[in-house]
Every structure is written in structure tokens, then in C-alpha cells.
N, C-alpha and C positions, 0 to 999 in steps of 0.2 A: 305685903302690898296694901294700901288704901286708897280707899273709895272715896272720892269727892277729894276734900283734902285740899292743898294751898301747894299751888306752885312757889318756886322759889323768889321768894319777894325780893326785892332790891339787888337783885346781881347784876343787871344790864344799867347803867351809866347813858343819859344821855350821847356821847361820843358812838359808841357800841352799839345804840338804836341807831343813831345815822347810819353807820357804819351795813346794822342789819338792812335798814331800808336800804340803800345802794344796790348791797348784792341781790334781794329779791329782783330786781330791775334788769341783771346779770347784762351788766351795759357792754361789753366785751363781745358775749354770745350775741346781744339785740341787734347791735350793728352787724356782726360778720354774717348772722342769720338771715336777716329781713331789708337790706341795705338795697341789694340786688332786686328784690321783690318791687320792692316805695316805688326805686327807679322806674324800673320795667310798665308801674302802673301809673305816675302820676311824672316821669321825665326829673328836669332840672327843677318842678316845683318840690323835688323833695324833701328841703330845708322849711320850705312856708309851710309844707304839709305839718311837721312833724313842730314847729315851732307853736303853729296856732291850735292843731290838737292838746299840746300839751297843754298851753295857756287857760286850753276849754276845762282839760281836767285836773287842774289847779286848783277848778271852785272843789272836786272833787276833796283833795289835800284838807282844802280848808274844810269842808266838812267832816271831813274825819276827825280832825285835831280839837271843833267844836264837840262831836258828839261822845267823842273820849273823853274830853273836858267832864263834860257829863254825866258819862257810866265808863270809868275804867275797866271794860271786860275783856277777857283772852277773846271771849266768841266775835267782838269788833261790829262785823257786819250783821250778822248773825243776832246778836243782842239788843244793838238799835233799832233796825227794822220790825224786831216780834216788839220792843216798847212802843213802835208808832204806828206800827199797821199790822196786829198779833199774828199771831203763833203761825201758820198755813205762809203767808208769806216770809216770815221770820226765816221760817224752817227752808226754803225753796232759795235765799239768800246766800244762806249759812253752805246749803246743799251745791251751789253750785261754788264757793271757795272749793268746798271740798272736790268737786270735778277736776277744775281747774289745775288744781295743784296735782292731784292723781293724773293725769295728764301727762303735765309735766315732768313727772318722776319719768318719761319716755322722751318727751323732747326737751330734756335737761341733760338725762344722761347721754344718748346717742349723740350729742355734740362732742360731751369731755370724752367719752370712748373715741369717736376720731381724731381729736385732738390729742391723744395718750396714742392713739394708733402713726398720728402722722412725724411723732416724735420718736418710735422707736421700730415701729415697722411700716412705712408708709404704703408699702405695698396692698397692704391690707384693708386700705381705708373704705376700699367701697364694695369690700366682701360685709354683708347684709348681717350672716352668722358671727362673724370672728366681732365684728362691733358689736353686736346684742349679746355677746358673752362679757368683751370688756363693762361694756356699759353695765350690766347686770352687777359687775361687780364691784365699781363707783357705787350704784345702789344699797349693797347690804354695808359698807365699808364707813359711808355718809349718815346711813340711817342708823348707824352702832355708834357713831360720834352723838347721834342728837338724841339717845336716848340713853348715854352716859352722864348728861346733866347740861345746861344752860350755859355755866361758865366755861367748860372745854368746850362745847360750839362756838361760843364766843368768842374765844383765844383763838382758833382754827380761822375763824371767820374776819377776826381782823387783820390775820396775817395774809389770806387770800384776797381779801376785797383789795387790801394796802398795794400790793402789790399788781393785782390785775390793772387797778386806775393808774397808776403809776406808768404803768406800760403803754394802755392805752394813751395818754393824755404823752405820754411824749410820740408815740407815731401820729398822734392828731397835729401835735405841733412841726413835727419833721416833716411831715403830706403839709401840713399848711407852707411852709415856711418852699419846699420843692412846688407843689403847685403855683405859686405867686410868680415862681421866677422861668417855670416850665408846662405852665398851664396846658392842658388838656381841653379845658376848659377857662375861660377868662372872668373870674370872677365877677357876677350881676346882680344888684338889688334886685331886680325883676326876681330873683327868685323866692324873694319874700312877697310878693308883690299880691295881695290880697286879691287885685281884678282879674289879675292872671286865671286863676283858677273860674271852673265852671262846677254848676251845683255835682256833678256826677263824676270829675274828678276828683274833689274833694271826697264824697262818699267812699270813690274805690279807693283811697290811700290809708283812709278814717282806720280801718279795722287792721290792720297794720301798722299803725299809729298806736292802736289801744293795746294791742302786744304787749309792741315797745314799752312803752310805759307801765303795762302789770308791773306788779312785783312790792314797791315800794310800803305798802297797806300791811306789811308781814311784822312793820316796828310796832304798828296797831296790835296786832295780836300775840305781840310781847308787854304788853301794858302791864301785868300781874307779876311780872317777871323782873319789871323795871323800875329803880328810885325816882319817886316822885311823877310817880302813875300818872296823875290828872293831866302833865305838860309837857313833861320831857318827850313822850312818843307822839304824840302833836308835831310838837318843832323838828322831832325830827321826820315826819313825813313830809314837813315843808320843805326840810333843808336838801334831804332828798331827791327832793321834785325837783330842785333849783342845782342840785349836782347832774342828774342828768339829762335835762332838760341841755344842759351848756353842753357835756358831752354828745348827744345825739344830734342835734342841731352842727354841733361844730362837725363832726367825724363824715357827716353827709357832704356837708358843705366840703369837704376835703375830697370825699371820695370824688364827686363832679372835678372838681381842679386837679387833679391826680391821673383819675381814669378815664376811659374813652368808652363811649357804650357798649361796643364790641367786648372789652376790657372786664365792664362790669357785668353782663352779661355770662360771661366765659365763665366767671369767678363764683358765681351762684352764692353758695352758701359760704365761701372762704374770702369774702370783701375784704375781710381786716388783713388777708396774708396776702391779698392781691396786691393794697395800698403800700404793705410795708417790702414786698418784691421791688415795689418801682424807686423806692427811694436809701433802699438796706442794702447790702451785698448779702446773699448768703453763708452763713448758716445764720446772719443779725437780723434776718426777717423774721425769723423761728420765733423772735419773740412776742409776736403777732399770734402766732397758735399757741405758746404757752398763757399768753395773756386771755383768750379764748379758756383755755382748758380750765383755768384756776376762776373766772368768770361763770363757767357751769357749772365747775364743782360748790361752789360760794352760794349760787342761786338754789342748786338744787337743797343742798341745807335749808334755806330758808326756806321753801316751799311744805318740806318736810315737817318744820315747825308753827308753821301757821296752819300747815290741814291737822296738826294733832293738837294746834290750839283749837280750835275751830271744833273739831270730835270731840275735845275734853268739855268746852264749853255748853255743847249740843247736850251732851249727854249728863253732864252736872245741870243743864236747866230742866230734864226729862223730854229732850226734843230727840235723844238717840234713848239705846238700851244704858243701863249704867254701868256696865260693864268697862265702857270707852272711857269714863272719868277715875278709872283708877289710875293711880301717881306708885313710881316706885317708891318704897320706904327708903330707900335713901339719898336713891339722885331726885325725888322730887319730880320727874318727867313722867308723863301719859304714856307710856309705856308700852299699853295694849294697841291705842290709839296708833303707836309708830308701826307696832307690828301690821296691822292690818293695811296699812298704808304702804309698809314693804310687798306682804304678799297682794295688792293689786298691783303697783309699780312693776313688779316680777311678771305676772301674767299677762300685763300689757305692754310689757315690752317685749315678750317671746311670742304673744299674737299678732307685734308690729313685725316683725321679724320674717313673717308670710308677704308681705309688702311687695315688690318689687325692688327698691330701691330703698337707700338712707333720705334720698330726696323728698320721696314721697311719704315718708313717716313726719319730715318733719313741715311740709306743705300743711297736712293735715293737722299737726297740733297744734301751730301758728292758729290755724284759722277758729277750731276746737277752743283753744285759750281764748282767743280776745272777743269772741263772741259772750261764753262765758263772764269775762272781769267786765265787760260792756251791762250786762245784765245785775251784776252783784253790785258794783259800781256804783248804777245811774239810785238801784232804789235806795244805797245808805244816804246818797246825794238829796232824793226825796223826803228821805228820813229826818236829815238835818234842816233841809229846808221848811218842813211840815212843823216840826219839834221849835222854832223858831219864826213862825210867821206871826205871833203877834206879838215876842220880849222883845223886838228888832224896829218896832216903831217909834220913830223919833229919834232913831239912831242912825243916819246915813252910811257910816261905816260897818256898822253891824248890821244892815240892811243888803249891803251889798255884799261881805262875806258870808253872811250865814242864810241867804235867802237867794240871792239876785246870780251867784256867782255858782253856787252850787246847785240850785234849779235847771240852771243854764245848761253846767255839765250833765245833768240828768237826762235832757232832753236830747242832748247832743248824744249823749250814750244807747241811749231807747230808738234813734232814728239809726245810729251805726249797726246794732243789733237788729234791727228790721231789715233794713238795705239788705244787710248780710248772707240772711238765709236763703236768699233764690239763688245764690251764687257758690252755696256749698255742694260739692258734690256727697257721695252717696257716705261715704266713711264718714265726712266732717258730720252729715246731718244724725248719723244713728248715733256718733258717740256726743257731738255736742245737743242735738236737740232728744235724743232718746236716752241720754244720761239724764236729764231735768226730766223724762217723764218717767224712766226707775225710780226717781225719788217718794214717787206718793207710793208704793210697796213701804219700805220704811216708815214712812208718816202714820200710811195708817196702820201699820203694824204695831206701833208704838201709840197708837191713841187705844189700838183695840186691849195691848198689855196694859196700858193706865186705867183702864176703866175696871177690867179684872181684879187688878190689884185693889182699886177705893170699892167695890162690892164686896171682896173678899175682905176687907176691913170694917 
């Protein structure tokens, strides 16, 4: 094993980072998760919702692609932020990718475990234990692919995304193509309709908007990993944005023409097997929950490799222990880093497991997540707009990408995140707002061994 060391440089191909960005996004899972949610809080404006959140965090995109441009690092978030506003926030950046995604590794799996449950024993689906066992074991099975090396995640990950979008994108068109002629609802611009909305609808849809869209920032934190560092994982966080921005926008706008409130309501967390009931015969619906299943399994990979880029990164800068930057000698992966990420994943999914319900595990990470990516988000957005406020004069186009557009999404991010918290309950606040304050344990844990160490030298 070694210490610091180089990940495996040029294995991921431009195609491959889009490819990675998509599935962080786990467009399959976003819809059939949070569709029912959007509705229930912001009605038919769901499509405006979720069109002009995405649009805000677009400047988002573009500042990534800027500030990659500029330091190709695994740490992304992590690494810009300690260059524009040091270490203490850097650290607190970096600290909350890593939440986010440890999160996840619970409401990533407990989807693909129902979805593997509604496939072969459906009966089972809202047994609490029998799902926290499946899922557990999508967890060790995923995190032993990403820590066999970059190129078999890779391989695994184009055949899942390929496939998941494929599936979705033809029930987005078959719900479209059935709603137009059997409407549920009768297709209205109003539902883009910018005046429509009031300040405190928009707010309550925002953070379930910011969900939806996590994910994409995981081609960022393959930068070290990928030909032609400085661009490639830029374009493809655009091109990403711009894939499913079209999916999520469309799939809503389907589900209104397709379902009835009643309809979507009923369906909670299974929108995508709701849409595809009403226009499939059974068992042709199924592909609706396979497309889900193979959508969480693809996301959670990702998430996997961007908290062990992100640990690798931390700790090769001396912001963790160093221990977290060793690379295996052969497959080149963070190795340590996955493990450690496996045994929280493990412990927080067998302490969601006390829950009540599948429901409410994943109520709770929904909320957990986007508050989080809201927070990591807004300050790389600050970061790029800060690092750019005075090469960008006299440039109108480079004034409005890398300053005007990204600021923008900052702000828009800092105000979803505040909204937020009077509206969490008791779980969302300990683990999303008392996750950010475990982190100064670590912080200064790690200034107090740096200091030891440059005395003792």
C-alpha cells in the first residue's frame, strides 16, 4: 500500500465523466423519490419549480468547470474553497461532501434494496429489517466494485446509467405521448409561469429541487482520474446539468398529464411504477422498478467515489489524518478511505432500521442531503465568483459565467439552506446540522497532531 501517491490518471474519457455525472444525479431514483414530495408542496407548478431551480444552479455547473479549469483536484470542493477562503472553511466544505454522501450510502441503498425486493419478493417491501439487510448488501457488493479500481466502476457504471436512461426516457415518452391523448391533466404553460409562484412556494419546493439535482459535481472529483483534467470534467458537468435538467422537467411534466393527485399521492415514493402502471400492461411496468433499481445502484457508486475522493484529497492536503490518502498498490484506489465509508454506510443503515418505516428513513435523507449540497454548493459558487471578480472585467460573457451567474446560484443556495432548518424535524437537524458541528472534533484533532508533529521536528 501507498501513501499519497497518484490516482489512476487518464482512465475516465470525457463520454465516462458524463456518463459518471448522470448517475450521481440517480435520475430514475430523483423522480420516483421526490416527484410525489415537489407535488404535494408546490401542486402543478412542479415543472417551473424544478426548471428554474435548476437554471439558478447552472451558474453552480459553470463554476465548477471554471474552478477545475483552474486546480484540477480529486478534493473539487474541498480544494477551491481552502484556495479562496482557507483551511477552517475549506475543511467544513470538503466535511460536508463527505456527510452528504455518507448519507446517502442509506438513502441510496434502501431504494435499490426495494426495488431488488419488489422484483423478487414484493411481499417484503415494507418489512423495515428484510430491506436493511438487502440494502446492506448492495452496500458491501458496490463499495468492493469501487475499490477494485476506476475502470471496472466505470464499465459497471456505463452499463447501468445506459440502460437506466434508456428506460426512463422511453416511459417519459410513452406518459407523454398517453397523457396528450388521455390527460389527467391538460397540458398548461402556466405551469412554467414565473408569476404563478409566491416567494414561500418557491422556497418550499427549492430544497427538494437541490436533492434532485445533487449528484452531478462526482465528474469534478474524478478530475485526477480523467484525460485531459483541466476540460473534460467541466463539459461534463455541463452536459450533465443539461441531461437532466430535460429529464426531470420532462418526467414531472408527465407525471401531472398521466396522474391524478389522488394517484400521485397514493404512489409516494413509487411515481415512476405509478406512471408506467397507467400506460404498461403488467409485468411491462416492471421496467419502471428495474430502471429505479439500476439508477441507485449507479448513484450509489458514485457517491462512494467522490467521498473517497474528497477523504483522499482531505488527507493528502493534511486537512484529515494520512492515513485516508493511502492508494492501493495496485488498483490505485483510496482504499482505506472506502473502507471507512463502508463501515459508516453499515452503521447508519442498521441505526435507520429502528425508524419506523422505509418512509421515513428516506423523508429524512432527502431533507439531510439537500440541505447539505445547498451549503457545499453555494460556497465553491462563492469561491469561483470571488477567484474571478476582477479577470472577468471587460469581459461581459466571462462576467456573467464566472461572477454574475454563479454568485447568483450562491445566494439562491445560502437562502434554500436557511429557509430549511425551522422546517427540519428532530432526526434531519441532529444528523444534518450536528453532522457539520462533529466536524470541528476532527479539525482540531488534526491541527492539534500538526502542530505536535512541526515541534517534534
Amino acid at each position: 500500500m501507498t501513501h499519497g501517491g497518484r490516482l489512476a490518471a487518464g482512465s475516465l474519457g470525457l463520454a465516462e465523466s458524463v456518463v459518471m455525472g448522470v448517475a450521481g444525479t440517480a435520475p430514475a431514483y430523483s423522480v420516483a423519490a421526490t416527484t410525489a414530495t415537489l407535488v404535494a408542496a408546490v401542486g402543478v407548478m412542479a415543472p417551473g419549480s424544478l426548471l428554474y431551480c435548476g437554471l439558478i444552479m447552472f451558474g453552480t455547473a459553470l463554476a465548477f468547470r471554471q474552478l477545475n479549469h483552474g486546480d484540477p483536484n480529486a478534493g473539487a470542493t474541498y480544494a477551491w474553497v481552502t484556495r479562496a477562503f482557507g483551511p477552517v472553511l475549506g475543511f467544513f466544505a470538503g466535511w460536508s461532501v463527505l456527510i452528504a454522501t455518507a448519507v446517502f450510502m442509506v438513502s441510496g441503498t434502501v431504494p435499490a434494496a426495494t426495488a431488488t425486493l419488489a422484483l423478487i419478493a414484493p411481499s417484503q417491501t415494507g418489512n423495515v429489517t428484510t430491506v436493511t439487510v438487502v440494502a446492506a448488501a448492495w452496500m458491501i457488493i458496490i463499495s468492493a466494485v469501487a475499490i477494485k479500481g476506476i475502470k471496472l466502476a466505470s464499465y459497471v457504471q456505463v452499463v447501468l446509467t445506459t440502460v437506466e436512461v434508456a428506460l426512463l426516457a422511453a416511459i417519459l415518452v410513452l406518459a407523454l405521448i398517453h397523457g396528450w391523448s388521455q390527460p389527467a391533466r391538460t397540458f398548461s404553460l402556466q405551469w412554467f409561469s414565473v408569476f404563478a409562484f409566491t416567494p414561500q412556494m418557491f422556497a418550499t419546493g427549492a430544497l427538494t429541487a437541490v436533492f434532485v439535482f445533487w449528484g452531478w459535481d462526482v465528474a469534478l472529483s474524478l478530475t485526477e482520474e480523467t484525460a485531459d483534467s483541466r476540460r473534460a470534467p467541466g463539459r461534463a458537468a455541463i452536459l450533465s446539468m443539461v441531461i437532466v435538467l430535460i429529464l426531470f422537467v420532462g418526467f414531472s411534466v408527465a407525471t401531472l398529464m398521466v396522474l391524478t393527485d389522488a394517484e400521485i399521492e397514493t404512489a409516494g415514493t413509487d411515481v415512476a411504477l405509478a406512471v408506467a402502471d397507467k400506460i404498461l400492461p403488467r409485468p411491462w411496468s416492471y421496467i419502471a422498478v428495474l430502471s429505479v433499481m439500476l439508477s441507485t445502484v449507479g448513484t450509489l457508486e458514485a457517491s462512494i467515489l467522490q467521498f473517497t475522493r474528497t477523504m483522499f484529497a482531505k488527507s493528502r492536503g493534511s486537512a484529515l489524518h494520512s492515513r485516508y490518502s493511502r492508494l492501493h498498490q495496485k488498483w490505485q484506489t483510496p482504499w482505506v478511505a472506502s473502507s471507512v465509508l463502508l463501515g459508516i454506510g453499515l452503521t447508519l443503515l442498521f441505526m435507520s432500521s429502528y425508524l419506523p418505516t422505509v418512509g421515513t428513513v428516506m423523508r429524512d435523507s432527502v431533507s439531510t442531503i439537500g440541505f447539505q449540497a445547498a451549503f457545499y454548493y453555494g460556497l465553491a459558487s462563492f469561491a469561483c465568483a470571488w477567484n474571478n471578480r476582477g479577470t472577468a472585467r471587460g469581459d461581459p460573457l466571462a462576467l456573467g459565467t464566472r461572477v454574475i451567474w454563479p454568485i447568483t446560484s450562491a445566494l439562491f443556495l445560502g437562502f434554500v439552506a436557511i429557509y430549511s432548518i425551522p422546517t427540519f424535524d428532530l432526526a434531519t437537524n441532529l444528523i444534518g446540522l450536528g453532522g457539520m458541528v462533529v466536524g470541528v472534533v476532527p479539525l482540531l484533532l488534526n491541527r492539534r497532531r500538526m502542530a505536535i508533529a512541526a515541534l517534534a521536528s
